[in-house]
N, CA, C and O atoms as a printed pandas DataFrame, in Angstrom:
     atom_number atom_name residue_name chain_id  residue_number  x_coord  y_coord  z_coord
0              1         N          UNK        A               1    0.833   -1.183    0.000
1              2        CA          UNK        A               1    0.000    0.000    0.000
2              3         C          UNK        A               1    0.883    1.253    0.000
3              4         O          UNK        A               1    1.849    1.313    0.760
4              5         N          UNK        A               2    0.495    2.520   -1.053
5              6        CA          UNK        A               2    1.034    3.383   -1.086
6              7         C          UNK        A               2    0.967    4.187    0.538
7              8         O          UNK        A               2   -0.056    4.196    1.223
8              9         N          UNK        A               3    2.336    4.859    0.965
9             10        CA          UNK        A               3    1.596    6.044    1.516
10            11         C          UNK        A               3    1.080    6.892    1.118
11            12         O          UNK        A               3    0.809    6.992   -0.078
12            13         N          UNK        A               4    0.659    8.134    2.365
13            14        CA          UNK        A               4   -0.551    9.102    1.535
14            15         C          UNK        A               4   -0.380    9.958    2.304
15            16         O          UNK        A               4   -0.320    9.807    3.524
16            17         N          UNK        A               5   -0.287   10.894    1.757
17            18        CA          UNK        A               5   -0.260   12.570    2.058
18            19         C          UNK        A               5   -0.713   13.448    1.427
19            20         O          UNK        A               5   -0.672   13.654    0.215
20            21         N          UNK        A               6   -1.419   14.312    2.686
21            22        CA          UNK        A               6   -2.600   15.490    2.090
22            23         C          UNK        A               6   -1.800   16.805    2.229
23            24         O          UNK        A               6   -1.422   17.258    3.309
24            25         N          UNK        A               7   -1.601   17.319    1.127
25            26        CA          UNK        A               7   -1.124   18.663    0.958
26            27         C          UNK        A               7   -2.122   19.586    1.226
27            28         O          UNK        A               7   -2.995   19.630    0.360
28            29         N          UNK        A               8   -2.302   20.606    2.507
29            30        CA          UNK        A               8   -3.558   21.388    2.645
30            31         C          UNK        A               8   -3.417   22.436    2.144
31            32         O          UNK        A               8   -2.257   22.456    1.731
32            33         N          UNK        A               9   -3.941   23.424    1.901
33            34        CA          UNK        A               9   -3.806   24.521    1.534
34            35         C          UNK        A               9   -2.781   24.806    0.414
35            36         O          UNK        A               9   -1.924   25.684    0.305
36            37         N          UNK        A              10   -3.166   23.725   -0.426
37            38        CA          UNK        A              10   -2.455   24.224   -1.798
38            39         C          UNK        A              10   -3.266   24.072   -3.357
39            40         O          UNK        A              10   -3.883   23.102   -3.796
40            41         N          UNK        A              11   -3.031   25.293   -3.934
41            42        CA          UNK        A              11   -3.673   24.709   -5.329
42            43         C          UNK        A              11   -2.847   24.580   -6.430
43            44         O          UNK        A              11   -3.261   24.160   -7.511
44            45         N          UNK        A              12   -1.831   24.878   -6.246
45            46        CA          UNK        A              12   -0.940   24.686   -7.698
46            47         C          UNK        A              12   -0.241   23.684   -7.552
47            48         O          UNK        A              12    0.835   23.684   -8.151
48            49         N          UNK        A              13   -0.572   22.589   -6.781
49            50        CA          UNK        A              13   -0.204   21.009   -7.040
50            51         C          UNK        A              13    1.077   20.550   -7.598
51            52         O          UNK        A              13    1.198   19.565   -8.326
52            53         N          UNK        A              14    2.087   21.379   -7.185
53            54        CA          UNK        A              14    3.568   20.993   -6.840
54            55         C          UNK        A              14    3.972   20.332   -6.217
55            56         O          UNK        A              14    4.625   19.361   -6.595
56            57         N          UNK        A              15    3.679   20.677   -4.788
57            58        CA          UNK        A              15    4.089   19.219   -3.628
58            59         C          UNK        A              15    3.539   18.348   -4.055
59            60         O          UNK        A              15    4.167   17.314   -4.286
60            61         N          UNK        A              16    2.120   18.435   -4.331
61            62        CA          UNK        A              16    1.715   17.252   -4.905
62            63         C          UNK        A              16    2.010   16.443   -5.855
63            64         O          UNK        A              16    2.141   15.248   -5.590
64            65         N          UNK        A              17    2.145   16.828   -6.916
65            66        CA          UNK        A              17    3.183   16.109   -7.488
66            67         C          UNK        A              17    4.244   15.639   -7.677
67            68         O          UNK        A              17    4.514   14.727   -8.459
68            69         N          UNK        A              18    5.203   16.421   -6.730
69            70        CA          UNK        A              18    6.010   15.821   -6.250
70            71         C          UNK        A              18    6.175   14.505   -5.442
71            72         O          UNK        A              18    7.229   13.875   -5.524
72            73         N          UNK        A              19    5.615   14.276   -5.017
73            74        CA          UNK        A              19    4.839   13.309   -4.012
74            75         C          UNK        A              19    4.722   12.288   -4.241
75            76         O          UNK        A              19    5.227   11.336   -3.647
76            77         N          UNK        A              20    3.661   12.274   -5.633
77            78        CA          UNK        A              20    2.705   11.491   -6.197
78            79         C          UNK        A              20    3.997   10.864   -7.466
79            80         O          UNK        A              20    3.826    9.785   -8.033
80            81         N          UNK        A              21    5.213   11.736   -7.733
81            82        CA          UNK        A              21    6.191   11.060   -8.833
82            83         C          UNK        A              21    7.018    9.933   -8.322
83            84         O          UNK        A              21    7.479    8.937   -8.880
84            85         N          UNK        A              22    7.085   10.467   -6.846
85            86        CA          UNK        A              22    8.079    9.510   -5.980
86            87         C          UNK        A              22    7.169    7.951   -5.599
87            88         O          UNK        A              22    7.774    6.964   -5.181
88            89         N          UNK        A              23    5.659    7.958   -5.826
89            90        CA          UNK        A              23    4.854    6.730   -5.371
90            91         C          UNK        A              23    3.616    7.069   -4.527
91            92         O          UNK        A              23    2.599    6.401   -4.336
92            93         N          UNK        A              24    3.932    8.154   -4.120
93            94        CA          UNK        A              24    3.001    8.293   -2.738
94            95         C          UNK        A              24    1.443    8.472   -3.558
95            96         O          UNK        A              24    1.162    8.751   -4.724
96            97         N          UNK        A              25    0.613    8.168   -2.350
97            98        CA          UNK        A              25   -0.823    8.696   -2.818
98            99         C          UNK        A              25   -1.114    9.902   -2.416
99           100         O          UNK        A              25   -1.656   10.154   -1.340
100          101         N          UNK        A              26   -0.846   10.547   -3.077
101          102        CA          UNK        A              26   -0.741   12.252   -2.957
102          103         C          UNK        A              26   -2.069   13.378   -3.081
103          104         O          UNK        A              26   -2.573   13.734   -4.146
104          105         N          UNK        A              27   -2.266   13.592   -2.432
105          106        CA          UNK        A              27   -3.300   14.506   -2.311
106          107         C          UNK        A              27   -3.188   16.087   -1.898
107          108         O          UNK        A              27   -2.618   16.373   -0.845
108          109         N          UNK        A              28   -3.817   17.262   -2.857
109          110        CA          UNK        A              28   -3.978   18.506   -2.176
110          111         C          UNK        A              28   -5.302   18.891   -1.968
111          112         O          UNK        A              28   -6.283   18.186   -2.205
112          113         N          UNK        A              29   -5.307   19.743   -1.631
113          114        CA          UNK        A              29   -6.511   20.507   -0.788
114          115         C          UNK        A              29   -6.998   21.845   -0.710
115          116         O          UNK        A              29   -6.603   22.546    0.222
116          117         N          UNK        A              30   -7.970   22.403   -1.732
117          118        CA          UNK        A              30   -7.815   24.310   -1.050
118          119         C          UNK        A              30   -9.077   24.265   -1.825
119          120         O          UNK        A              30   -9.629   23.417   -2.527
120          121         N          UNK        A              31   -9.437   25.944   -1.307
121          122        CA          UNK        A              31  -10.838   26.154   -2.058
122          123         C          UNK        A              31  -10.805   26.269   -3.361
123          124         O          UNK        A              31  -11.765   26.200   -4.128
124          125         N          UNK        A              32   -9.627   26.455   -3.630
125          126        CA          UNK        A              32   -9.603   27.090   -5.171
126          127         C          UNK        A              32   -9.156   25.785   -5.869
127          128         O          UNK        A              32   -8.475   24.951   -5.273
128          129         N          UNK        A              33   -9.610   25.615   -7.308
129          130        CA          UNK        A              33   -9.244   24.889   -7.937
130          131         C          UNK        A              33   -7.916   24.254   -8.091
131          132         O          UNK        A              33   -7.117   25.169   -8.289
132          133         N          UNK        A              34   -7.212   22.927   -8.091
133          134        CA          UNK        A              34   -5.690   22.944   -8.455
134          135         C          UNK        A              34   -5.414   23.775   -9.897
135          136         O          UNK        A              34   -6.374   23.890  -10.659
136          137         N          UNK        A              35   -4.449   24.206  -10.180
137          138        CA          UNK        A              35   -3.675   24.605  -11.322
138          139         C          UNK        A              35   -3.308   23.645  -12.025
139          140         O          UNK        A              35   -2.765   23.846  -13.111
140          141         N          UNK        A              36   -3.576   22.154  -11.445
141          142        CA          UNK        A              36   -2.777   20.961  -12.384
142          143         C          UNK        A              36   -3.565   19.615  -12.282
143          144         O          UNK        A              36   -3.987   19.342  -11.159
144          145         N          UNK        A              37   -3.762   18.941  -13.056
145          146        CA          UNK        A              37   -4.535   17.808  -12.932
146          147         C          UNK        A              37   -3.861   16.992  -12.093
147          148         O          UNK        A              37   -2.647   16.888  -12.265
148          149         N          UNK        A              38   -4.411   16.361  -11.179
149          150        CA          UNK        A              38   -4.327   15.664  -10.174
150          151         C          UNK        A              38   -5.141   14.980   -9.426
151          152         O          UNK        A              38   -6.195   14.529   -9.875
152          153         N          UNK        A              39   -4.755   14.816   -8.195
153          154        CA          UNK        A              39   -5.949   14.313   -7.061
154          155         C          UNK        A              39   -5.764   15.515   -6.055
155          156         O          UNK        A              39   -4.827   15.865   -5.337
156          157         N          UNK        A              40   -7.413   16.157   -6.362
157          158        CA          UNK        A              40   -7.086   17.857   -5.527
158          159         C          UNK        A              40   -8.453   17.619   -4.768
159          160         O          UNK        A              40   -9.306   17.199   -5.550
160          161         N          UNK        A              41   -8.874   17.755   -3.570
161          162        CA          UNK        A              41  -10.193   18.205   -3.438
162          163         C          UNK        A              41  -10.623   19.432   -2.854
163          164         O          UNK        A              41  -10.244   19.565   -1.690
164          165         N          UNK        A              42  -11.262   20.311   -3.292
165          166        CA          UNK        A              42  -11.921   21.542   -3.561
166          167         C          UNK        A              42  -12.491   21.455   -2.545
167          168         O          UNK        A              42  -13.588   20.901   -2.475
168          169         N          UNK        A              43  -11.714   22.125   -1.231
169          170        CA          UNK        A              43  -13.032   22.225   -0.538
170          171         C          UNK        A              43  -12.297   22.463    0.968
171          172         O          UNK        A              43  -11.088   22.687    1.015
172          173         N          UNK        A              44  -12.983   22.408    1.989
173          174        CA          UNK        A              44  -12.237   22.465    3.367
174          175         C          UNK        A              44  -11.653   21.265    3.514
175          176         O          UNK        A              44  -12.277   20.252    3.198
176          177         N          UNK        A              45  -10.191   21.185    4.084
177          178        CA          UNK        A              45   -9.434   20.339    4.283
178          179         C          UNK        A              45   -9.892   19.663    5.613
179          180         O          UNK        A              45   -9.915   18.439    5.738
180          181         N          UNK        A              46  -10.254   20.527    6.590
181          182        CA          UNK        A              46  -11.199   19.393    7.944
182          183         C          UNK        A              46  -11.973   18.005    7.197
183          184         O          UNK        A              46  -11.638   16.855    7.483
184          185         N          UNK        A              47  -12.875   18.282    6.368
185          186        CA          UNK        A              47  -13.215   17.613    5.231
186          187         C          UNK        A              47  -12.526   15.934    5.541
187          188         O          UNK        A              47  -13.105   14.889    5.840
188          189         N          UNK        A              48  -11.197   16.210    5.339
189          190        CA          UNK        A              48  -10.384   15.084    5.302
190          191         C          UNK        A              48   -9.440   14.587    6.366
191          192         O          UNK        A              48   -8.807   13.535    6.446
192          193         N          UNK        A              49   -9.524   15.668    7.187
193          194        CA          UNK        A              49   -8.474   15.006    8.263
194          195         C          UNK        A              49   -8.563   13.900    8.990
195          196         O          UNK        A              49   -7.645   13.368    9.614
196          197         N          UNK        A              50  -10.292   13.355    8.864
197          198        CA          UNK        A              50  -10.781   12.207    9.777
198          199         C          UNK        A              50   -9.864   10.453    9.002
199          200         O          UNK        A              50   -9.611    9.288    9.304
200          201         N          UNK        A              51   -9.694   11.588    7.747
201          202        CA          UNK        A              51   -9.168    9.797    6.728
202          203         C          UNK        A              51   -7.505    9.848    7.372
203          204         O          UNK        A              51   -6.841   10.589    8.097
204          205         N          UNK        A              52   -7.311    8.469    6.545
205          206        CA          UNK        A              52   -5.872    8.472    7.425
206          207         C          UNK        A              52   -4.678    8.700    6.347
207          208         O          UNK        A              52   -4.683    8.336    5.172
208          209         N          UNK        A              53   -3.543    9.469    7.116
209          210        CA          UNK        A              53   -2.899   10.156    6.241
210          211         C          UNK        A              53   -1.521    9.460    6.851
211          212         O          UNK        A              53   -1.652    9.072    8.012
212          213         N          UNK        A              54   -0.101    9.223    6.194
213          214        CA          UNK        A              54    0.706    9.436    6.475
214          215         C          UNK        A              54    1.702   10.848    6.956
215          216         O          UNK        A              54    2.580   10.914    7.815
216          217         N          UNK        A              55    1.198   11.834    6.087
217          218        CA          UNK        A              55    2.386   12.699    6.155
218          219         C          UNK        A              55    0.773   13.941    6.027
219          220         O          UNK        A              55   -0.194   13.757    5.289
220          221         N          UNK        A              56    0.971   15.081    6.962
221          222        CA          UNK        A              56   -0.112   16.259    6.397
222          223         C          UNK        A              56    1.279   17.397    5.852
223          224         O          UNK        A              56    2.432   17.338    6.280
224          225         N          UNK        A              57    1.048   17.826    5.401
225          226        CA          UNK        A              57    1.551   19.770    4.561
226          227         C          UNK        A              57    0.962   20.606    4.640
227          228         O          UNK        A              57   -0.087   20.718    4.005
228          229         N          UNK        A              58    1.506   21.691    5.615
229          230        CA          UNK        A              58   -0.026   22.762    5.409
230          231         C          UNK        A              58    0.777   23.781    4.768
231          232         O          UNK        A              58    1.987   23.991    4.860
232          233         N          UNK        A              59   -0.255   24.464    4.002
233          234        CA          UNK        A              59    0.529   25.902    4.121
234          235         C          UNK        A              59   -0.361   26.977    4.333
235          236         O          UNK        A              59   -0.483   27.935    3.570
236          237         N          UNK        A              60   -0.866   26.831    5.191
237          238        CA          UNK        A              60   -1.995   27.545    5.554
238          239         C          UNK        A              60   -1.568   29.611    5.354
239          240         O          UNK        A              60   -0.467   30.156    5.433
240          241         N          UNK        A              61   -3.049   30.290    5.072
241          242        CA          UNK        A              61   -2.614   31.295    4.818
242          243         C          UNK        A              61   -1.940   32.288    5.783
243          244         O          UNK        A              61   -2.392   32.269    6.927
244          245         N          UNK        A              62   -0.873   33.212    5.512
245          246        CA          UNK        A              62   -0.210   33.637    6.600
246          247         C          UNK        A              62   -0.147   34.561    6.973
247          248         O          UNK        A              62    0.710   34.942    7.771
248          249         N          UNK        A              63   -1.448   35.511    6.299
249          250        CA          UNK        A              63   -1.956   37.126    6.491
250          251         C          UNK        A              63   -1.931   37.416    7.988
251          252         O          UNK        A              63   -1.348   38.431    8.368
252          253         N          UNK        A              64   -2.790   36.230    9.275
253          254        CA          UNK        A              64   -2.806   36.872   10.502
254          255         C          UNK        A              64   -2.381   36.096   10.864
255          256         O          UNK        A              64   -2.977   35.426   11.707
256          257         N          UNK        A              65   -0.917   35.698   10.365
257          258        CA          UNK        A              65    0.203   34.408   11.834
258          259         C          UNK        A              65    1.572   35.058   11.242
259          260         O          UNK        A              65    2.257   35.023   12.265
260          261         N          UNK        A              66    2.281   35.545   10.392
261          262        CA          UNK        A              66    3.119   36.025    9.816
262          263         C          UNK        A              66    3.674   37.362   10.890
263          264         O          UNK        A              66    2.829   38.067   11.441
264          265         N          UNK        A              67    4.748   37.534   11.043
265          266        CA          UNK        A              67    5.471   38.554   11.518
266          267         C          UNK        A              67    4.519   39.985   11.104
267          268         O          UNK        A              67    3.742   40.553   11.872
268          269         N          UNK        A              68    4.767   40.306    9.939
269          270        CA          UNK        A              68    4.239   41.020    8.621
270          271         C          UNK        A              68    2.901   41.835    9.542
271          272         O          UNK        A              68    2.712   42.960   10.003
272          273         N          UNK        A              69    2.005   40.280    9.469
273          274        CA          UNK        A              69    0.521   39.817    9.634
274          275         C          UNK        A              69    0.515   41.405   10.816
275          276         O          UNK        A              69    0.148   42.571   10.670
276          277         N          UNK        A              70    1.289   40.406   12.232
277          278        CA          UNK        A              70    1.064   40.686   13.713
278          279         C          UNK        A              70    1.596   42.135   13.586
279          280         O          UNK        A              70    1.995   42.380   14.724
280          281         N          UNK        A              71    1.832   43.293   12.775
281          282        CA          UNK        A              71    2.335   44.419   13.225
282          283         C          UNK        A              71    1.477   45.206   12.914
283          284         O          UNK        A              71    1.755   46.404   12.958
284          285         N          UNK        A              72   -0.014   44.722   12.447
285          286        CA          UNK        A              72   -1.585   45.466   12.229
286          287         C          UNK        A              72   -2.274   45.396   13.670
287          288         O          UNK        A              72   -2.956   46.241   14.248
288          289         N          UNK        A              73   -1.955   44.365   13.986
289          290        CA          UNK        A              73   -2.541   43.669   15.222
290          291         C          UNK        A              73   -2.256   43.861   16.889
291          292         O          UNK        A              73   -2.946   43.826   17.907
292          293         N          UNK        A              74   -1.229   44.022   16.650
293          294        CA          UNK        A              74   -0.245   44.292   18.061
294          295         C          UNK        A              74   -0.304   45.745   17.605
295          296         O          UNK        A              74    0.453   46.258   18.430
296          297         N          UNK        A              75   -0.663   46.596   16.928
297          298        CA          UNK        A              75   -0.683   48.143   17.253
298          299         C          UNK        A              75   -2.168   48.483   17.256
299          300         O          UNK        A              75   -2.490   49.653   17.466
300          301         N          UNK        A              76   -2.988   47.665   17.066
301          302        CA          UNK        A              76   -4.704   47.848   17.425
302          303         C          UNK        A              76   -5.160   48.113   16.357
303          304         O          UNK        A              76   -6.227   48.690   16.569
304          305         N          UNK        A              77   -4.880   47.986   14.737
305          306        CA          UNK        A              77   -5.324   48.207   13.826
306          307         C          UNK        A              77   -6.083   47.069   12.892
307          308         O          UNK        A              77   -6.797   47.244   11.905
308          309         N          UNK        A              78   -5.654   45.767   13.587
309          310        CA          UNK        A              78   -6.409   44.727   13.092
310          311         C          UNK        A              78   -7.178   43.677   14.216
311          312         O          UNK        A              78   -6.535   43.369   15.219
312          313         N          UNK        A              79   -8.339   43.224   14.059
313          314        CA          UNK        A              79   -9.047   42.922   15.410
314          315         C          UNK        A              79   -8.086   41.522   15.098
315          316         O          UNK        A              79   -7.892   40.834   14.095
316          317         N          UNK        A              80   -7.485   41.481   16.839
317          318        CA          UNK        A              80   -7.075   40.193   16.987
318          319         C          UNK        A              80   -7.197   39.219   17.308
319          320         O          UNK        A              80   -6.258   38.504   17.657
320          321         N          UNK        A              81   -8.842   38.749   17.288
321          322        CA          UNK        A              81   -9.737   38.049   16.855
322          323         C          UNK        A              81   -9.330   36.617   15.232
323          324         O          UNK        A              81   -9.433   35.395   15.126
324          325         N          UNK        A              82   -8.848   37.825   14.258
325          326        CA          UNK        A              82   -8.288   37.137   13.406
326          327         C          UNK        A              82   -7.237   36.090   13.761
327          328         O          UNK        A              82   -7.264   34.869   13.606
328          329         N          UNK        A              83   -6.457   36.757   14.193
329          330        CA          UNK        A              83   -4.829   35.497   14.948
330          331         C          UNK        A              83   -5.290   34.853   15.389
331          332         O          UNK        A              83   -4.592   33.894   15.717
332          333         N          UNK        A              84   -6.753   34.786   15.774
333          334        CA          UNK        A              84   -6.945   33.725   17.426
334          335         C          UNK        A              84   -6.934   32.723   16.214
335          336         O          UNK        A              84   -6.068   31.907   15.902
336          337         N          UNK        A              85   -8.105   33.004   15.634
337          338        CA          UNK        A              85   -8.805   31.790   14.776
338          339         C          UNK        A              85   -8.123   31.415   13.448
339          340         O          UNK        A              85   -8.416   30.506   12.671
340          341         N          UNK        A              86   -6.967   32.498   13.364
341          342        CA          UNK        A              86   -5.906   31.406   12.289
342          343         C          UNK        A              86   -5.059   30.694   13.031
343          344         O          UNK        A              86   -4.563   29.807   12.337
344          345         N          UNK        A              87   -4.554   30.677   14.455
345          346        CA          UNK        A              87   -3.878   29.796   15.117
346          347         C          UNK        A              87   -4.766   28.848   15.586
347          348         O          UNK        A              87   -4.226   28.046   16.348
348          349         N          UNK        A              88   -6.161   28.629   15.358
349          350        CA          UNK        A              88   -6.657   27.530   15.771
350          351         C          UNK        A              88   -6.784   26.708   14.898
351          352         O          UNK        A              88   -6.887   25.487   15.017
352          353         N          UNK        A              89   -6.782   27.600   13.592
353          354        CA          UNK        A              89   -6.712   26.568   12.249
354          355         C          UNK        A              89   -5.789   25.491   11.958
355          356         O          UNK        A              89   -5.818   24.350   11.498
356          357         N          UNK        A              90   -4.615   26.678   12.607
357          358        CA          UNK        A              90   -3.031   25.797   12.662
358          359         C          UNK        A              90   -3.004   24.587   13.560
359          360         O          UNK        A              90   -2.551   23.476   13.283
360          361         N          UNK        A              91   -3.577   24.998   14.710
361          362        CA          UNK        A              91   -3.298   24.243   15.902
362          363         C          UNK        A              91   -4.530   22.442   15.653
363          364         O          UNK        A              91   -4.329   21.428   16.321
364          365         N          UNK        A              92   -5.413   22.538   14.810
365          366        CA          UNK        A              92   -6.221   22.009   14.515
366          367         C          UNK        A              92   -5.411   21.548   13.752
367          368         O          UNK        A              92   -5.213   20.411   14.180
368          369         N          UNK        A              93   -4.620   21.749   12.615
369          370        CA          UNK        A              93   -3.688   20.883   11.621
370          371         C          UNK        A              93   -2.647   19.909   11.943
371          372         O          UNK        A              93   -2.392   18.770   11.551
372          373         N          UNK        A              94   -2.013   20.895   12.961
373          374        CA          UNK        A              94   -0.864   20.136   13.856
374          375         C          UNK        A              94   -1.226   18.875   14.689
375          376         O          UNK        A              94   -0.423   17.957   14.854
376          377         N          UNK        A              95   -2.826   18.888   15.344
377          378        CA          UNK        A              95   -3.143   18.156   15.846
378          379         C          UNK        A              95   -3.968   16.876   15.502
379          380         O          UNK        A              95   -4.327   15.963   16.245
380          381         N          UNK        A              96   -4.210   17.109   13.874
381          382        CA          UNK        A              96   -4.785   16.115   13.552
382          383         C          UNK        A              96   -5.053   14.760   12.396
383          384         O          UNK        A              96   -5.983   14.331   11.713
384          385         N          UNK        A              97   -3.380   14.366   12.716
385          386        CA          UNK        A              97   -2.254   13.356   11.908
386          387         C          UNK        A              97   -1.783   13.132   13.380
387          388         O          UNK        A              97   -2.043   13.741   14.418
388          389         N          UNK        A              98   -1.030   12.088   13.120
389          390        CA          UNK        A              98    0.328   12.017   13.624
390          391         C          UNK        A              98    1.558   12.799   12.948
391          392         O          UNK        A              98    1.700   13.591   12.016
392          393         N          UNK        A              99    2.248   12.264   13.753
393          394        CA          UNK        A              99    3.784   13.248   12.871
394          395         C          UNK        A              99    3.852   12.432   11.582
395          396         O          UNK        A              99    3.036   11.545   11.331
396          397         N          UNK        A             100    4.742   12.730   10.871
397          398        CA          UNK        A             100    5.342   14.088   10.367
398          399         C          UNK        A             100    4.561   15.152   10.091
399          400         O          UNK        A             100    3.707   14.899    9.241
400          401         N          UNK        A             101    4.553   16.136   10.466
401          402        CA          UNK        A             101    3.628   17.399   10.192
402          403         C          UNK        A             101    4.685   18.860    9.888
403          404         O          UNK        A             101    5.649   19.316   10.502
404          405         N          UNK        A             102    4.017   19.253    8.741
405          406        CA          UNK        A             102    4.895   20.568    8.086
406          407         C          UNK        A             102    4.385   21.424    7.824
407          408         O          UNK        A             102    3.419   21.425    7.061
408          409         N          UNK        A             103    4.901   22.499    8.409
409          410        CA          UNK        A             103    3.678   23.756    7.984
410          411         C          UNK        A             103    5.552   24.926    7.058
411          412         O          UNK        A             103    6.782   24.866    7.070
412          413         N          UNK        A             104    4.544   25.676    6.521
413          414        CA          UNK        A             104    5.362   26.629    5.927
414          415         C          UNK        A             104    5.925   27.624    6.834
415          416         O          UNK        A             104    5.540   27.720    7.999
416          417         N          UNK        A             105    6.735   28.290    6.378
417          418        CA          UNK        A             105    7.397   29.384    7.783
418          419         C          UNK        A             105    6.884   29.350    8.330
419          420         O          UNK        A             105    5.828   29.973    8.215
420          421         N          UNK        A             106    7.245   28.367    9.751
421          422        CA          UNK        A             106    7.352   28.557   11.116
422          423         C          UNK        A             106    7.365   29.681   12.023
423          424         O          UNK        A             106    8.356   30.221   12.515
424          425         N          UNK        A             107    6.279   29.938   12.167
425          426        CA          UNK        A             107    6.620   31.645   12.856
426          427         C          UNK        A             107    5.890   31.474   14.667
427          428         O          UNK        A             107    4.920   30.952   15.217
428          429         N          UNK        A             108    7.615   32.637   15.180
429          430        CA          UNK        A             108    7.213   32.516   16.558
430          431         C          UNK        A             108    5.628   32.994   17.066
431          432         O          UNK        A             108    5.517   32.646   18.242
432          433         N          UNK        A             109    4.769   33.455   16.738
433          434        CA          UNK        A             109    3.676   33.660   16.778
434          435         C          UNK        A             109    2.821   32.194   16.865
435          436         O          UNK        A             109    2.330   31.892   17.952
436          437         N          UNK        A             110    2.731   31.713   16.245
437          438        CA          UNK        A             110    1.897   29.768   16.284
438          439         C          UNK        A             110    3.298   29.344   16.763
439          440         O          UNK        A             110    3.119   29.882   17.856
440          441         N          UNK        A             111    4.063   29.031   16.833
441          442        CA          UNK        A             111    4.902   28.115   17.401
442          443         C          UNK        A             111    5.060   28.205   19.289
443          444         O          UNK        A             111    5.311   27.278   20.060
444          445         N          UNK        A             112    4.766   29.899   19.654
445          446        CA          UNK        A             112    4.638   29.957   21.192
446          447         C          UNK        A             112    3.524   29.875   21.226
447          448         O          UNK        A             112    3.238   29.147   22.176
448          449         N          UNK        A             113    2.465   30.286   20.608
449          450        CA          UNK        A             113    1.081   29.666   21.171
450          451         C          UNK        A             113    0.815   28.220   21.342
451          452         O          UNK        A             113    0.114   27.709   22.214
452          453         N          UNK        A             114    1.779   27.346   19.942
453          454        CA          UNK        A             114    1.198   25.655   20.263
454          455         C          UNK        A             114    1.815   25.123   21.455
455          456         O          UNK        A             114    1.255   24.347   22.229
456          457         N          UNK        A             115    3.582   25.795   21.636
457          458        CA          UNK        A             115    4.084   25.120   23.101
458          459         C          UNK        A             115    3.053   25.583   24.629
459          460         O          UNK        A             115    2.759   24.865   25.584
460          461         N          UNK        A             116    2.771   26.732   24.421
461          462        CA          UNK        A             116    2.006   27.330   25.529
462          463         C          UNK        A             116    0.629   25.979   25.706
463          464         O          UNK        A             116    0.318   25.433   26.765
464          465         N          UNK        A             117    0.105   25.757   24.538
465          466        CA          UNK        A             117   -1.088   24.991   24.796
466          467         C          UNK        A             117   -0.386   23.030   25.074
467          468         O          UNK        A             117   -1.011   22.142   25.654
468          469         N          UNK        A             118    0.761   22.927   24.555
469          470        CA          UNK        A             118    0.820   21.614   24.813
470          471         C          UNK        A             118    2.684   21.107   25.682
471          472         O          UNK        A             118    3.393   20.108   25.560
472          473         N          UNK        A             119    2.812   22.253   26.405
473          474        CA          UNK        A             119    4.074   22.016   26.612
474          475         C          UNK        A             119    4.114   20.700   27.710
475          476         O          UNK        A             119    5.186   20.282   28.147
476          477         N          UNK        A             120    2.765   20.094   28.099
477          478        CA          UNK        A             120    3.222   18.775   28.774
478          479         C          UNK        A             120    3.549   17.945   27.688
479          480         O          UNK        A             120    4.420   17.145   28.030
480          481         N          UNK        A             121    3.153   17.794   26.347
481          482        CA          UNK        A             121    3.754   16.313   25.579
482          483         C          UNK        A             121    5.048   16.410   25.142
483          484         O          UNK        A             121    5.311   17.290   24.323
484          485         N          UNK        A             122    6.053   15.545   25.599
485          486        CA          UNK        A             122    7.265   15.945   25.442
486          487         C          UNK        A             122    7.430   15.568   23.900
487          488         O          UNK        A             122    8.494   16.011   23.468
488          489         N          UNK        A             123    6.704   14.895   22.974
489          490        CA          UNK        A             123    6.928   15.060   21.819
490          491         C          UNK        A             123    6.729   16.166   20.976
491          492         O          UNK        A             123    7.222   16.252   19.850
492          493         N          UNK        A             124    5.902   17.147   21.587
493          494        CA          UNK        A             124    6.359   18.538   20.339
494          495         C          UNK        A             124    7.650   19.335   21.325
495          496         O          UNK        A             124    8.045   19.455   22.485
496          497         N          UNK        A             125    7.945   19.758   19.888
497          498        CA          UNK        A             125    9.398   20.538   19.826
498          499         C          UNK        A             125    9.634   21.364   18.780
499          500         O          UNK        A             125    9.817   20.743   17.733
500          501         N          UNK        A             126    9.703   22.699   18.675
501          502        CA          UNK        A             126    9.574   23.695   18.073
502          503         C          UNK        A             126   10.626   24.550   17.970
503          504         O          UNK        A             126   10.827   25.557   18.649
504          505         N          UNK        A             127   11.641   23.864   16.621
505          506        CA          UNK        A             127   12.941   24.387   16.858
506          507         C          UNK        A             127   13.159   26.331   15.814
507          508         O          UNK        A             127   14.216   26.957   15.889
């Protein structure tokens, strides 16, 4: 049996194909259409997290978790409301595979919020 990995939040089906050249059963995920024929499904990636995956990819969007993002936010110009609920998006991704789990730039923003919420499991580590 192949493994299988869901690329989330992607539509131009690169990783994915990448993936899918090496053997894997490769899958992406976003609202928007893939850019490339494949195995994409259109739609919310929660959708799929219940199936079983070897490997997840997120690249979830990084408007309110990004350095960039937080300097609207931390000066009172963007309700930070937004961060909550894109770090729950994250924190919902991270949490629902096993490892290996990859998200795109790592930013101290979700990375001290996920240790803050799970610093008893000594298996996350957030280098």
């Amino acid at each position: 049996m192949k493994p299988r990995v869901l690329v989330a939040c992607e539509y131009s089906g690169r990783v994915r194909d990448e993936f899918a050249a090496r053997g894997w059963d490769a899958w992406s995920c976003d609202f928007e259409e893939s850019d490339t024929v494949g195995q994409h499904y259109r739609g919310d990636v929660r959708d799929l997290l219940k199936q079983h995956w070897d490997m997840l990819i997120a690249f979830p969007p990084c408007t309110y978790l990004c350095g960039s993002g937080m300097h609207w936010t931390t000066r009172g110009l963007r309700d930070p409301k937004l961060t909550e609920e894109a770090l729950a998006f994250v924190h919902l991704l991270m949490n629902s595979t096993p490892p290996p789990y990859s998200n795109r730039e790592p930013n101290r923003c979700y990375q001290h919020s996920y240790l803050q919420t799970h610093s008893d499991n000594p298996a996350i580590s957030v280098r």
